[in-house]
Structures are given as C-alpha cells and as structure tokens.
PDB file of the backbone (N, CA, C, O) and the ligand in Angstrom, with CONECT records:
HET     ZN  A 101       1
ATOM      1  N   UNK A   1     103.640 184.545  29.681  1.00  0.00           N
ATOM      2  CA  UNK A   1     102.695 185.605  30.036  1.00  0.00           C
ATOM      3  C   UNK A   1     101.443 185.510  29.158  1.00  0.00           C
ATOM      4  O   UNK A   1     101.546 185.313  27.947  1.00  0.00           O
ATOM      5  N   UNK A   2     100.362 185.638  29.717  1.00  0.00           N
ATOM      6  CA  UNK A   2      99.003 185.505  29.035  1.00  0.00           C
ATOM      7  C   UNK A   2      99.341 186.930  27.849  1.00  0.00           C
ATOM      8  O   UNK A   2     100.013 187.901  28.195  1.00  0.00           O
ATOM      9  N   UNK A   3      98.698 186.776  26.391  1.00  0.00           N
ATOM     10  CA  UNK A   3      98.897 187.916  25.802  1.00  0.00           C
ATOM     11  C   UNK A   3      97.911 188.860  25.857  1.00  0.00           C
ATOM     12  O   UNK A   3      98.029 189.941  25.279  1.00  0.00           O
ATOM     13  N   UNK A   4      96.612 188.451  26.720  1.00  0.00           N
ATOM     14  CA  UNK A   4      95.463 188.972  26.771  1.00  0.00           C
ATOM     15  C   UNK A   4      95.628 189.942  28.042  1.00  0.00           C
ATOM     16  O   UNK A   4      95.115 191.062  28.041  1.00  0.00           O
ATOM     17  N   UNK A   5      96.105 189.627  28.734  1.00  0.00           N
ATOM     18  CA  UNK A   5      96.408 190.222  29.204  1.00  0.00           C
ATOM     19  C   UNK A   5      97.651 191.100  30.349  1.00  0.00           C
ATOM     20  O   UNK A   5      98.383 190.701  31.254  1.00  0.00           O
ATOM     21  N   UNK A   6      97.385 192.460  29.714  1.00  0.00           N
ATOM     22  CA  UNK A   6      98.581 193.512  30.197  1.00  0.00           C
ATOM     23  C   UNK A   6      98.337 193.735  31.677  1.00  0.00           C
ATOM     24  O   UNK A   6      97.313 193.957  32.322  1.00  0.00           O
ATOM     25  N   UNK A   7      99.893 193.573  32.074  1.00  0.00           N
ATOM     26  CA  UNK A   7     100.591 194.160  33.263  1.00  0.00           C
ATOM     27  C   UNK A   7     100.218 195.407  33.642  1.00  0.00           C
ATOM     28  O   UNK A   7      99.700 196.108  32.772  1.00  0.00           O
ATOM     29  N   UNK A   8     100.413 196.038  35.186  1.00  0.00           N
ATOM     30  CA  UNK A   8     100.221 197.092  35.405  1.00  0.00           C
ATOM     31  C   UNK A   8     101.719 197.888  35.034  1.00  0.00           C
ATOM     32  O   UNK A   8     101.688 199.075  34.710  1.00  0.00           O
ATOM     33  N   UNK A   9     102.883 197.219  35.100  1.00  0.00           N
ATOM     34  CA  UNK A   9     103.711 197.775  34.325  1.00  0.00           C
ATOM     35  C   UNK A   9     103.772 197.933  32.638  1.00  0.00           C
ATOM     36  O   UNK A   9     104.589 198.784  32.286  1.00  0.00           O
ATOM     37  N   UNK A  10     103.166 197.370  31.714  1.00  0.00           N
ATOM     38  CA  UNK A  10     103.239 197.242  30.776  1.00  0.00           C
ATOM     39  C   UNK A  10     102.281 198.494  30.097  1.00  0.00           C
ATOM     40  O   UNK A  10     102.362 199.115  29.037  1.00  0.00           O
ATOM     41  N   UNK A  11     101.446 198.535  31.121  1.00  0.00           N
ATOM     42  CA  UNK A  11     100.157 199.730  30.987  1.00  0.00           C
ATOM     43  C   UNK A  11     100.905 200.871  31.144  1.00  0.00           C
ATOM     44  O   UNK A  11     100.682 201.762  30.324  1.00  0.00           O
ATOM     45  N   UNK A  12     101.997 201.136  32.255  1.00  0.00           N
ATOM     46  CA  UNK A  12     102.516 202.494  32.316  1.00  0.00           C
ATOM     47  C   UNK A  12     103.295 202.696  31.128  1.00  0.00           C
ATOM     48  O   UNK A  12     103.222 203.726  30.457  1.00  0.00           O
ATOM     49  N   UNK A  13     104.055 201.702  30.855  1.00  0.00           N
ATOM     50  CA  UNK A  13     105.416 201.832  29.737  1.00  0.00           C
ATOM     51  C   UNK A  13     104.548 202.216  28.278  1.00  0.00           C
ATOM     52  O   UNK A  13     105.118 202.693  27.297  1.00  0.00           O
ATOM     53  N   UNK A  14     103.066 201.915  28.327  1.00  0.00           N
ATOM     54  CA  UNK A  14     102.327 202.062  26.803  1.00  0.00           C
ATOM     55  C   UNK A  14     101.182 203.382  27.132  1.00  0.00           C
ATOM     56  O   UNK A  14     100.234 203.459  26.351  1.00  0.00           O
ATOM     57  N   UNK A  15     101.269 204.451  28.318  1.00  0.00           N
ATOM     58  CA  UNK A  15     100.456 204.928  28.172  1.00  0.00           C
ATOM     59  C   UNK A  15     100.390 206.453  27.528  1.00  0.00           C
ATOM     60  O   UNK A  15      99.451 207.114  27.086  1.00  0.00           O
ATOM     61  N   UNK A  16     101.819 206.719  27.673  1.00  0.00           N
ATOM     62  CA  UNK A  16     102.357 207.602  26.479  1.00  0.00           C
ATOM     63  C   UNK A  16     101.693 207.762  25.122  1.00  0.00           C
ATOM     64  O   UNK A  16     101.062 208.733  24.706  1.00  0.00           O
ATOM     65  N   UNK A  17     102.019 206.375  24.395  1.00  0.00           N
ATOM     66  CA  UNK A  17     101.476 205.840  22.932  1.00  0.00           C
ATOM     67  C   UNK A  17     100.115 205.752  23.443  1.00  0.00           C
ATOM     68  O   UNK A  17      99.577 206.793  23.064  1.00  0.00           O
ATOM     69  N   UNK A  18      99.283 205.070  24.094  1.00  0.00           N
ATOM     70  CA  UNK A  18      98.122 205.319  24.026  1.00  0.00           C
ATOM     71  C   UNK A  18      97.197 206.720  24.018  1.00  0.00           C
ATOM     72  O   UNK A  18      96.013 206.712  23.680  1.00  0.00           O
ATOM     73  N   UNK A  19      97.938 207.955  24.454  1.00  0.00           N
ATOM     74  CA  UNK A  19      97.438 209.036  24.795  1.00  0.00           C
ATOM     75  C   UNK A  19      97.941 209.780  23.144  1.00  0.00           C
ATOM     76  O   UNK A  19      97.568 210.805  22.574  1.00  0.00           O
ATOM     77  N   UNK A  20      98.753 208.906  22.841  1.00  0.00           N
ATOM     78  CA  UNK A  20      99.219 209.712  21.307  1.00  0.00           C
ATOM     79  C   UNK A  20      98.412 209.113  20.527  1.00  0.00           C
ATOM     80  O   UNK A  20      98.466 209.577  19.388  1.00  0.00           O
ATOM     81  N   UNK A  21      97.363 207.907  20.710  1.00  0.00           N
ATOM     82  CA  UNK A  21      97.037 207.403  19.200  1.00  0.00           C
ATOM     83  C   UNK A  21      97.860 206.495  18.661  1.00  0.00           C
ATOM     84  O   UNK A  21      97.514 206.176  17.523  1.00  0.00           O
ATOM     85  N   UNK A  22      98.944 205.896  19.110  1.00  0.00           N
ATOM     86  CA  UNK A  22     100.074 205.076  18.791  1.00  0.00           C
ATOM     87  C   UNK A  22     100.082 203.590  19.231  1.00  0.00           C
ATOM     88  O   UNK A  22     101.121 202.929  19.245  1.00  0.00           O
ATOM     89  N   UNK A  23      98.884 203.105  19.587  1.00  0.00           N
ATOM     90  CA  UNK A  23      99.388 202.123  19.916  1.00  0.00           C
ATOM     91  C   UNK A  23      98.528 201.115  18.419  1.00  0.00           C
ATOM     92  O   UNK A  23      97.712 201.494  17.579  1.00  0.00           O
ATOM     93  N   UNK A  24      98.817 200.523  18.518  1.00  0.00           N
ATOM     94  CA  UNK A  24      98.282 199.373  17.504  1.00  0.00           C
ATOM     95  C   UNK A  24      96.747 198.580  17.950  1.00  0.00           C
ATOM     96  O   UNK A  24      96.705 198.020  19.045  1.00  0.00           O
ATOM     97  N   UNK A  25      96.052 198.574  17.440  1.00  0.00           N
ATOM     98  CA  UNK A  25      94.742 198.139  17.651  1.00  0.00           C
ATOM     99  C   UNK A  25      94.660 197.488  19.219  1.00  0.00           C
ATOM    100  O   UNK A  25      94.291 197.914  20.313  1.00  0.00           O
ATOM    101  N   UNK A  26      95.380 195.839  18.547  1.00  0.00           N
ATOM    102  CA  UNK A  26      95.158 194.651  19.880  1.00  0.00           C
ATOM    103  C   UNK A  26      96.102 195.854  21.215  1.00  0.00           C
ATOM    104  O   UNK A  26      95.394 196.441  22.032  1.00  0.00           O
ATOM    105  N   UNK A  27      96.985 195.972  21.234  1.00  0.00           N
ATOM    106  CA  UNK A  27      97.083 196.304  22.371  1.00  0.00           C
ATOM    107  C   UNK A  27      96.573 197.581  23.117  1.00  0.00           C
ATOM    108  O   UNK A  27      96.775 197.851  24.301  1.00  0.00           O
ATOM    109  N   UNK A  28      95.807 198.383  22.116  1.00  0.00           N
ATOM    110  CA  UNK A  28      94.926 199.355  22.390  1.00  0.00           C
ATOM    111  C   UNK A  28      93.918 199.110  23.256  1.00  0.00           C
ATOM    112  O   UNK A  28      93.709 199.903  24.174  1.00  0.00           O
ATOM    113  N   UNK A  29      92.961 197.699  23.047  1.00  0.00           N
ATOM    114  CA  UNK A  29      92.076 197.055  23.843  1.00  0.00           C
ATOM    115  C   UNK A  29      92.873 196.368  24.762  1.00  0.00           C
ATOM    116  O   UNK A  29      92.253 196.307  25.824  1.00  0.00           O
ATOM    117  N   UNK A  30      93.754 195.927  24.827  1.00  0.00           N
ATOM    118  CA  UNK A  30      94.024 195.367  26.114  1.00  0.00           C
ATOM    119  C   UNK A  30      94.431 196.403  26.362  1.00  0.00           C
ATOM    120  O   UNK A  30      93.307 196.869  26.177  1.00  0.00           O
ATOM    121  N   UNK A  31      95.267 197.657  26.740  1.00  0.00           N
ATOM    122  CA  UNK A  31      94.889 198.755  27.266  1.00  0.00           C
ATOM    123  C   UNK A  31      93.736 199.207  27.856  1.00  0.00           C
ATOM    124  O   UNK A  31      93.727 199.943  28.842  1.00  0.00           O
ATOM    125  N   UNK A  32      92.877 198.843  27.355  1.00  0.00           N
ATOM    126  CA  UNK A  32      91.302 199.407  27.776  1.00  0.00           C
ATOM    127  C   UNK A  32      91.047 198.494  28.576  1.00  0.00           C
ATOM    128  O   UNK A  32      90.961 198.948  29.717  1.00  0.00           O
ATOM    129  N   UNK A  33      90.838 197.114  28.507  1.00  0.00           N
ATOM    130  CA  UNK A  33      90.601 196.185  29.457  1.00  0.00           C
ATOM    131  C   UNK A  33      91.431 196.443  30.726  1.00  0.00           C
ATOM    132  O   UNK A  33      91.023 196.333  31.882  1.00  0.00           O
ATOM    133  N   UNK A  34      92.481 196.750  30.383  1.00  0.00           N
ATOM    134  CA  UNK A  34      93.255 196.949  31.717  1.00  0.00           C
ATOM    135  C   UNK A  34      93.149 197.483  32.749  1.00  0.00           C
ATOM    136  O   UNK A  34      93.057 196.952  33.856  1.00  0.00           O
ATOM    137  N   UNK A  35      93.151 199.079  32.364  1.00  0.00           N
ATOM    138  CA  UNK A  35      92.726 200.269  32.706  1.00  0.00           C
ATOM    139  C   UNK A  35      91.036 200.006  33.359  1.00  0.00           C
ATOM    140  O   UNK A  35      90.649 200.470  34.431  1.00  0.00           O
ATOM    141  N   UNK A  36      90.286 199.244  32.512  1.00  0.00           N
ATOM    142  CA  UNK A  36      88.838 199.522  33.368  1.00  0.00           C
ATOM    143  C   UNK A  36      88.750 198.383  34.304  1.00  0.00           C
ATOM    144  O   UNK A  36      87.626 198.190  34.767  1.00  0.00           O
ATOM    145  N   UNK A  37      89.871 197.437  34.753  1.00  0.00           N
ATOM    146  CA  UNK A  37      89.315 196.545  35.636  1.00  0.00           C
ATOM    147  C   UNK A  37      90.492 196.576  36.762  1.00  0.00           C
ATOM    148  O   UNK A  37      90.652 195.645  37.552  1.00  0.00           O
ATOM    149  N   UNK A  38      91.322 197.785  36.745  1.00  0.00           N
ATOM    150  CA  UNK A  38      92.268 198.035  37.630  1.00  0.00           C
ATOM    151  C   UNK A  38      92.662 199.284  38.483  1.00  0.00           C
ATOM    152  O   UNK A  38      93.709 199.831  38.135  1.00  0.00           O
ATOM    153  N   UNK A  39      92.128 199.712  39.327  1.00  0.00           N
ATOM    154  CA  UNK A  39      92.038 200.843  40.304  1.00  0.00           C
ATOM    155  C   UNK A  39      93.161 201.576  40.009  1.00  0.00           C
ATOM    156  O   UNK A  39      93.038 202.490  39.193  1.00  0.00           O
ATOM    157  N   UNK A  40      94.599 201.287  40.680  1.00  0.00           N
ATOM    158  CA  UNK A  40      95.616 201.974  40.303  1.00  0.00           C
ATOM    159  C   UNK A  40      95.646 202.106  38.742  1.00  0.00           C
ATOM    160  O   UNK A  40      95.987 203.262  38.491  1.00  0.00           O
ATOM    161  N   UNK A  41      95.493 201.605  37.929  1.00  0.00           N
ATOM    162  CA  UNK A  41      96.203 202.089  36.590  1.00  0.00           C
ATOM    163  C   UNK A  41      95.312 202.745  36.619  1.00  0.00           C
ATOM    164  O   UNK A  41      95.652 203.918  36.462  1.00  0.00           O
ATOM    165  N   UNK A  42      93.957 202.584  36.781  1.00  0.00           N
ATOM    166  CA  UNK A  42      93.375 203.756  36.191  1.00  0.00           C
ATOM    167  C   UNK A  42      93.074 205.429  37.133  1.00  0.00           C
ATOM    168  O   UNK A  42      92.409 206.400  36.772  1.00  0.00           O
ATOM    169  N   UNK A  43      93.850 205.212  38.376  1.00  0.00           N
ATOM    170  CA  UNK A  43      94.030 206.607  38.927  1.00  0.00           C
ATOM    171  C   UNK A  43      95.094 206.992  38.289  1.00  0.00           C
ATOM    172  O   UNK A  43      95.031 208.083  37.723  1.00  0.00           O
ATOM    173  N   UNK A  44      96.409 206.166  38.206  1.00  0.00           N
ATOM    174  CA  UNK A  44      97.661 206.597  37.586  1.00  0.00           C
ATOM    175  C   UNK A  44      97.644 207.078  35.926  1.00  0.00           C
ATOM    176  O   UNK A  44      98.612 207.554  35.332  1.00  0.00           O
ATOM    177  N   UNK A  45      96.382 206.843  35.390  1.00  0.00           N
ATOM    178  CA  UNK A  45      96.190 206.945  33.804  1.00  0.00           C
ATOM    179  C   UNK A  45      95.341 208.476  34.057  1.00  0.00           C
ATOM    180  O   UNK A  45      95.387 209.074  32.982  1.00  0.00           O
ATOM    181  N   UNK A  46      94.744 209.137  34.886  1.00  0.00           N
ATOM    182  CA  UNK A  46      93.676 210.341  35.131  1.00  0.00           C
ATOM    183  C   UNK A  46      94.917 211.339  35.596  1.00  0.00           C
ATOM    184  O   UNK A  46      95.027 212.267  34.795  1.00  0.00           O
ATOM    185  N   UNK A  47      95.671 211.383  36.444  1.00  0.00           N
ATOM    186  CA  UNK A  47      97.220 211.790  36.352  1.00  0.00           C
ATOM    187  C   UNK A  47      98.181 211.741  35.378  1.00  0.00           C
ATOM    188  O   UNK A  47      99.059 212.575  35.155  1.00  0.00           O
ATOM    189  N   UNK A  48      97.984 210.826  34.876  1.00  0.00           N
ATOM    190  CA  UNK A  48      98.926 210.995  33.311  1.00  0.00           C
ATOM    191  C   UNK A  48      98.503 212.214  32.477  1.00  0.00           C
ATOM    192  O   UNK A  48      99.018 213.241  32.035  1.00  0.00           O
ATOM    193  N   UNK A  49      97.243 211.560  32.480  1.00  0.00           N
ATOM    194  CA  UNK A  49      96.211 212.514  31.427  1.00  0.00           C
ATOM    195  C   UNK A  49      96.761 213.903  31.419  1.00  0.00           C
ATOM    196  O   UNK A  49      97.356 214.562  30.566  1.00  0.00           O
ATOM    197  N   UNK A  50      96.280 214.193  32.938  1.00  0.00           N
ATOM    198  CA  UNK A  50      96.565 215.605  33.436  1.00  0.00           C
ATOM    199  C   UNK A  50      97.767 216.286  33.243  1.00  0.00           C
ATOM    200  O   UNK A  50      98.026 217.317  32.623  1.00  0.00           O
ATOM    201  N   UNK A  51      98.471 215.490  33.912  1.00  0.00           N
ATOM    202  CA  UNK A  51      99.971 216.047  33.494  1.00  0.00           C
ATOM    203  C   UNK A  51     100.301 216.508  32.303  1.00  0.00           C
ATOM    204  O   UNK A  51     100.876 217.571  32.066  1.00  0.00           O
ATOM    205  N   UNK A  52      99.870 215.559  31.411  1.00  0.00           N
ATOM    206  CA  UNK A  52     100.599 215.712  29.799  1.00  0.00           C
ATOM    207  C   UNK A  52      99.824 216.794  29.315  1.00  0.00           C
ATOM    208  O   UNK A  52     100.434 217.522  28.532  1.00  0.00           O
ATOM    209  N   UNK A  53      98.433 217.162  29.608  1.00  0.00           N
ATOM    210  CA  UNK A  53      97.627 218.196  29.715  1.00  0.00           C
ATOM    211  C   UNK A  53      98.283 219.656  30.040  1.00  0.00           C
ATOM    212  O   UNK A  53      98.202 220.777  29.539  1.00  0.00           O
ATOM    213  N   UNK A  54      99.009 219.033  31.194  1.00  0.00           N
ATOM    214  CA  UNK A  54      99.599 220.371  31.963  1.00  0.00           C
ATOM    215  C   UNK A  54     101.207 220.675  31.272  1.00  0.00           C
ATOM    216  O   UNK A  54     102.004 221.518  31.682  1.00  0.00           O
ATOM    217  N   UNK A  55     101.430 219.591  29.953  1.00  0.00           N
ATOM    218  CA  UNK A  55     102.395 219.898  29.914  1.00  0.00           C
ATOM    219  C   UNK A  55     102.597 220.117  28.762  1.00  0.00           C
ATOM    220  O   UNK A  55     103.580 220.600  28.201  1.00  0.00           O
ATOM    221  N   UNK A  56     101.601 219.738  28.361  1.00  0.00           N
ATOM    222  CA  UNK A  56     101.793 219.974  26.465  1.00  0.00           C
ATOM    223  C   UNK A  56     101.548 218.805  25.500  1.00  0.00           C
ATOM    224  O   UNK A  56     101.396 217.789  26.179  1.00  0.00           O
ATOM    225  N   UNK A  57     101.485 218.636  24.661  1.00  0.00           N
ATOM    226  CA  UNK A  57     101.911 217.151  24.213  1.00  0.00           C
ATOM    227  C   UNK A  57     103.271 216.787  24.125  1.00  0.00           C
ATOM    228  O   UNK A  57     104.186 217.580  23.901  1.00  0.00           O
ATOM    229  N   UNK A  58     103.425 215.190  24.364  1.00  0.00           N
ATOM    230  CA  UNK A  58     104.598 214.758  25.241  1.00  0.00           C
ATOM    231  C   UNK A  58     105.046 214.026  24.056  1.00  0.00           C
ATOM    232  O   UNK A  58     104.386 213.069  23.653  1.00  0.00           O
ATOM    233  N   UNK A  59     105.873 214.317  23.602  1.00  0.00           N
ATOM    234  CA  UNK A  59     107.320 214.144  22.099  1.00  0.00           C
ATOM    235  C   UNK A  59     107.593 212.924  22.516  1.00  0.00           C
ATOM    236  O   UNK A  59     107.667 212.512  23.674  1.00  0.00           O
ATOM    237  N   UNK A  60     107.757 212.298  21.397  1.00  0.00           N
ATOM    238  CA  UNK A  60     108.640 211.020  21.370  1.00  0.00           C
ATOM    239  C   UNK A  60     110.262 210.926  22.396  1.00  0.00           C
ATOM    240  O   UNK A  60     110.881 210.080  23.041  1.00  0.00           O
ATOM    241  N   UNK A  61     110.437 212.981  21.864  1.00  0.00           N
ATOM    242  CA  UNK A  61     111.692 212.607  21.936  1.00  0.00           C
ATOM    243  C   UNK A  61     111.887 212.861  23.990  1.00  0.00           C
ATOM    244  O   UNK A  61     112.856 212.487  24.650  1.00  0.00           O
ATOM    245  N   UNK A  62     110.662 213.566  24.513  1.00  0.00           N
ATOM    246  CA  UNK A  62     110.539 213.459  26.209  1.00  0.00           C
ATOM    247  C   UNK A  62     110.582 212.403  26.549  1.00  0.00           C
ATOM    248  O   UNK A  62     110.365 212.353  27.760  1.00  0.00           O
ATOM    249  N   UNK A  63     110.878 210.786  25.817  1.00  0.00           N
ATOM    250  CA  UNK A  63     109.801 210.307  26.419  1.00  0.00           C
ATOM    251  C   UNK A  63     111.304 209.052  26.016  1.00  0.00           C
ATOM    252  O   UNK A  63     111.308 208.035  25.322  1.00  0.00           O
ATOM    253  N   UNK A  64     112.377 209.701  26.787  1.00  0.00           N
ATOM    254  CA  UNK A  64     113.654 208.810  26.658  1.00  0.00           C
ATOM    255  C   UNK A  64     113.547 207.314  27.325  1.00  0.00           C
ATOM    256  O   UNK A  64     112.339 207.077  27.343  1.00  0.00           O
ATOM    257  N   UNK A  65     114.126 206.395  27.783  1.00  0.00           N
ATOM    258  CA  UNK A  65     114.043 205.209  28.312  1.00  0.00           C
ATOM    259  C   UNK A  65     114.327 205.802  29.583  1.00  0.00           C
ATOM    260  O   UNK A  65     113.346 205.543  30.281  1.00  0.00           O
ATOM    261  N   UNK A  66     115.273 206.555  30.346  1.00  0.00           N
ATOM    262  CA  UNK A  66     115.198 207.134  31.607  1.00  0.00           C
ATOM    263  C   UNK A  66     114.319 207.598  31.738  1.00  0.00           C
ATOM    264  O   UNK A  66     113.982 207.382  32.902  1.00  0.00           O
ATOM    265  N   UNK A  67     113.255 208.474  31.009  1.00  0.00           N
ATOM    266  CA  UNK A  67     111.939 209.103  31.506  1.00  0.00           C
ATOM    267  C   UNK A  67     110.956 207.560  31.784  1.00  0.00           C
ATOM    268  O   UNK A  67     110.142 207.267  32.660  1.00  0.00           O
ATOM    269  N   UNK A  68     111.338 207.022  30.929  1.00  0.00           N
ATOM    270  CA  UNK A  68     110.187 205.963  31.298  1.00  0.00           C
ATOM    271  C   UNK A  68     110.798 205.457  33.211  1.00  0.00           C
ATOM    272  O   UNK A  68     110.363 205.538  34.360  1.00  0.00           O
ATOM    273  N   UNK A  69     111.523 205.158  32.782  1.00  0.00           N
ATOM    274  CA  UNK A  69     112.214 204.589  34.332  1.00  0.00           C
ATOM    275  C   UNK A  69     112.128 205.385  35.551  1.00  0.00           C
ATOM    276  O   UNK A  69     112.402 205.049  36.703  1.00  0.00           O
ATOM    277  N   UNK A  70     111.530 206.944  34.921  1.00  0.00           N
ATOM    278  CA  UNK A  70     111.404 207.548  36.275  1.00  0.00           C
ATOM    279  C   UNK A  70     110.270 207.388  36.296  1.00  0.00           C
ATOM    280  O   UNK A  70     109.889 207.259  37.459  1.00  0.00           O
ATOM    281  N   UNK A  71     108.986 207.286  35.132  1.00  0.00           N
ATOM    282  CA  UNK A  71     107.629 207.204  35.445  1.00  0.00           C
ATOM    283  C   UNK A  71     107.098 205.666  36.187  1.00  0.00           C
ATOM    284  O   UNK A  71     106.144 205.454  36.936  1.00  0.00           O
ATOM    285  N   UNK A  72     108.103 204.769  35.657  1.00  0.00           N
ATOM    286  CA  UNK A  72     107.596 203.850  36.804  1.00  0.00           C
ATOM    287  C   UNK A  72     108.151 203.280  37.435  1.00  0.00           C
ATOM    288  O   UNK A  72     107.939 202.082  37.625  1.00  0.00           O
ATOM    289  N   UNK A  73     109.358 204.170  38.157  1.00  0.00           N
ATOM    290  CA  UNK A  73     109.754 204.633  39.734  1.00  0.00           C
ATOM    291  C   UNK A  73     108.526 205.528  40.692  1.00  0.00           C
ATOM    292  O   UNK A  73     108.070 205.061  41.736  1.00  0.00           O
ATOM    293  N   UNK A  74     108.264 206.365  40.338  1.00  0.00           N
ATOM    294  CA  UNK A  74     106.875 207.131  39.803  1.00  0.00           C
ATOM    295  C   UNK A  74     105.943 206.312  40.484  1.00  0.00           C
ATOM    296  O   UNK A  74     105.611 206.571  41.641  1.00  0.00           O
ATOM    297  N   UNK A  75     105.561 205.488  39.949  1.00  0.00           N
ATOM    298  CA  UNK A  75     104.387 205.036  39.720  1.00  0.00           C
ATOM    299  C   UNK A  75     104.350 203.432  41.094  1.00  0.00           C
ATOM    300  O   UNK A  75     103.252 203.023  41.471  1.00  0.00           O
ATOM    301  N   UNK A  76     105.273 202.972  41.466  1.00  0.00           N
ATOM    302  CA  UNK A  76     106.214 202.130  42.441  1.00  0.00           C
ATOM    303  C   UNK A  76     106.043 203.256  43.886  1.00  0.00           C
ATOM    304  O   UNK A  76     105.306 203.097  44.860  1.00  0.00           O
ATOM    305  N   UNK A  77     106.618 203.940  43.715  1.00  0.00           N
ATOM    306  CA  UNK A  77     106.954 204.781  45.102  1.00  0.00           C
ATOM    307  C   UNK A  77     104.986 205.336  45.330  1.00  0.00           C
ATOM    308  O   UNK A  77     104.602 205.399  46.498  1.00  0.00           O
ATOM    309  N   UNK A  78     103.868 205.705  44.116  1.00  0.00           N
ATOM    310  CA  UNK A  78     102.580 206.138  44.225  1.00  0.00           C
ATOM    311  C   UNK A  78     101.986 205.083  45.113  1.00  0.00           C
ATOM    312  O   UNK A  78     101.409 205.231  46.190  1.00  0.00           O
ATOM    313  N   UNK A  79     102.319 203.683  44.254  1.00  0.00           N
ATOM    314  CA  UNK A  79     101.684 202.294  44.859  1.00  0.00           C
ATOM    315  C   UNK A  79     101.828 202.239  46.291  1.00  0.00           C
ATOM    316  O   UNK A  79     101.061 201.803  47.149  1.00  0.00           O
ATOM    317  N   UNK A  80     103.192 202.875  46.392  1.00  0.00           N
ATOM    318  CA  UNK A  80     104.090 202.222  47.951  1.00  0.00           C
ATOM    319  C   UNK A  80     103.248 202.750  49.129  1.00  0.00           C
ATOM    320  O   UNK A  80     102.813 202.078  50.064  1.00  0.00           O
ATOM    321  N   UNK A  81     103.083 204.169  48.905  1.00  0.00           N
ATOM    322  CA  UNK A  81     102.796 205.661  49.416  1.00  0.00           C
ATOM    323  C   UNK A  81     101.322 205.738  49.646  1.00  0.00           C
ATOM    324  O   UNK A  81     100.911 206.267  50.679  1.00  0.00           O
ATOM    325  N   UNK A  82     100.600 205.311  48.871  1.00  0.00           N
ATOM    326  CA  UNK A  82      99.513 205.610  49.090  1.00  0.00           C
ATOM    327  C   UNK A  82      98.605 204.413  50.030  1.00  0.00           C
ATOM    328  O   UNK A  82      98.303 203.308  49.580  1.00  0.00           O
ATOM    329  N   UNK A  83      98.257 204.901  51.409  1.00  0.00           N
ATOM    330  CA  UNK A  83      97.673 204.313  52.231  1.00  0.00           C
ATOM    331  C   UNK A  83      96.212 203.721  51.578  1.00  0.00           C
ATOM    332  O   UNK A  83      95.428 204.324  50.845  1.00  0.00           O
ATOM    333  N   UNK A  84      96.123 202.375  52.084  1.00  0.00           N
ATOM    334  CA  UNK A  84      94.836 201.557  51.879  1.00  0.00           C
ATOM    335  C   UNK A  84      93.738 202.187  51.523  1.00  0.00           C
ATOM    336  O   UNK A  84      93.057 202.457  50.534  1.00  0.00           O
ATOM    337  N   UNK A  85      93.806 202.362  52.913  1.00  0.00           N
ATOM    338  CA  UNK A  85      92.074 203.433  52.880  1.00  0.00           C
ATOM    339  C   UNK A  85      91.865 204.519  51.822  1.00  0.00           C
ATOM    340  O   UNK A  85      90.822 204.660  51.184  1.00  0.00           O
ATOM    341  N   UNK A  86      93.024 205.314  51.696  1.00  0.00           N
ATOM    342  CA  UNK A  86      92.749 205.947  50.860  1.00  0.00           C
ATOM    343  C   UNK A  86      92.754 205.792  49.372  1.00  0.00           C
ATOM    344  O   UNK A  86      92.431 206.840  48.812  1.00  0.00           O
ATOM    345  N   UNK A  87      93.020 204.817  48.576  1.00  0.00           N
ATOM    346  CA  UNK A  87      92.450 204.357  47.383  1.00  0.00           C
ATOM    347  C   UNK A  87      90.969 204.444  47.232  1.00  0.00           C
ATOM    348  O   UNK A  87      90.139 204.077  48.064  1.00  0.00           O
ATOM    349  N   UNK A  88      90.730 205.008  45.997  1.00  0.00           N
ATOM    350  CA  UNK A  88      89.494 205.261  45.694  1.00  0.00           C
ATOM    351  C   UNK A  88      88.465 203.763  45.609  1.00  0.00           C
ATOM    352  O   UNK A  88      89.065 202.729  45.316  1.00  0.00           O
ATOM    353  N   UNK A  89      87.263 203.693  45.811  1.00  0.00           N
ATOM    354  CA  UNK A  89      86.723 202.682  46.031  1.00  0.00           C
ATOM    355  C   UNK A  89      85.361 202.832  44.934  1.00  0.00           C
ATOM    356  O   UNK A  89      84.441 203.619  45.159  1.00  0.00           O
ATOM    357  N   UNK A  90      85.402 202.124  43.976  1.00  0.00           N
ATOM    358  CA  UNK A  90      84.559 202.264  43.014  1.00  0.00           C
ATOM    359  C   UNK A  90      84.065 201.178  42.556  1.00  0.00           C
ATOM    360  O   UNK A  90      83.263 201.023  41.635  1.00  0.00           O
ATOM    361  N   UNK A  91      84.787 200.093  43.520  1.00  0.00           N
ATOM    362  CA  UNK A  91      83.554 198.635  42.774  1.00  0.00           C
ATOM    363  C   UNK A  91      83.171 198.432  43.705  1.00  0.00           C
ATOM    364  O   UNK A  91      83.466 198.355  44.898  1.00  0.00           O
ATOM    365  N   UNK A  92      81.976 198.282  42.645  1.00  0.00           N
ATOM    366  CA  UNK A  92      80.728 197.768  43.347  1.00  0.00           C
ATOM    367  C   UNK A  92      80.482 196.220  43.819  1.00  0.00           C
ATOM    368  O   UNK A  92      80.832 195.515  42.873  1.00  0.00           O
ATOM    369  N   UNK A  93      80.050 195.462  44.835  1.00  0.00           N
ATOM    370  CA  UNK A  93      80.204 194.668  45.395  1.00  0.00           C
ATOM    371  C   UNK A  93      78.749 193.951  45.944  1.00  0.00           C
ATOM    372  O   UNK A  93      78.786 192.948  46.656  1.00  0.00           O
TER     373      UNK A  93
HETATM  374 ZN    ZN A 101      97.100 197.896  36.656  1.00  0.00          ZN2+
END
C-alpha cells in the first residue's frame, strides 16, 4: 500500500482521533489530503463532525472496535444508498 496515501476506509477508522487532536502529525496530513481530494469522505467527515457535535465529545471509551464496525457498516450501506446524481458535485472541471 502506498503510505502516502490513505484509504477511504482508513480515513473513517482515523476520524474519531482526528476530530480529537490524536492523530500524529504524518497521518494528520494524509488525513487532510484525503479528505480534500475525495467527495465521499469528505461528506461522510461534515456528518461525523455533526454528529459528534450532536453528541458530545466522543470517549475513547464510545469508540469500541464494534462501534468502529458499525461506523463503517455505516459508511458502506451511505456509499451503497446514495444515488449518483445525488452526490454533491464540487469539482470543478
Ligand atoms: Zn475517501
């Protein structure tokens, strides 16, 4: 796997720690790279946001290996579900 760059799964499983301040520099920027050159992660990262917003700040200890597995079940069934057209369209071309 290139180390430069992160998965759209790898982005969900780190966006927890990224929203805490937790992630470690390098993969902080590839976080960022990720997120700005990828439609879904970055609708699925404006929903994260929100949520955790709506929910409080999100504990280490919420944030079990089954929670991860439901967020990207989550995040699988969003991809599946959400019709073409309707993805947001923001590059420019
Ligand atoms: Zn992605």
């Amino acid at each position: 796997m290139d180390e430069h760059d992160l998965t759209c799964q790898e982005l969900v499983e780190l966006v927890t720690d990224y929203l805490e301040g937790a992630l470690p520099e390098k993969q902080f920027k590839r976080f960022e790279q990720h997120l700005s050159g990828c439609h879904d992660c970055h609708h699925y990262f404006d929903q994260m946001r929100y949520t955790i917003r709506l929910v409080g700040r999100l504990s280490e200890s919420h944030l079990s290996s089954g929670a991860k597995d439901e967020l990207l079940s989550l995040f699988r069934d969003w991809k599946k579900e959400l019709p073409e057209q309707e993805k947001p369209e923001n590059l420019e071309e």
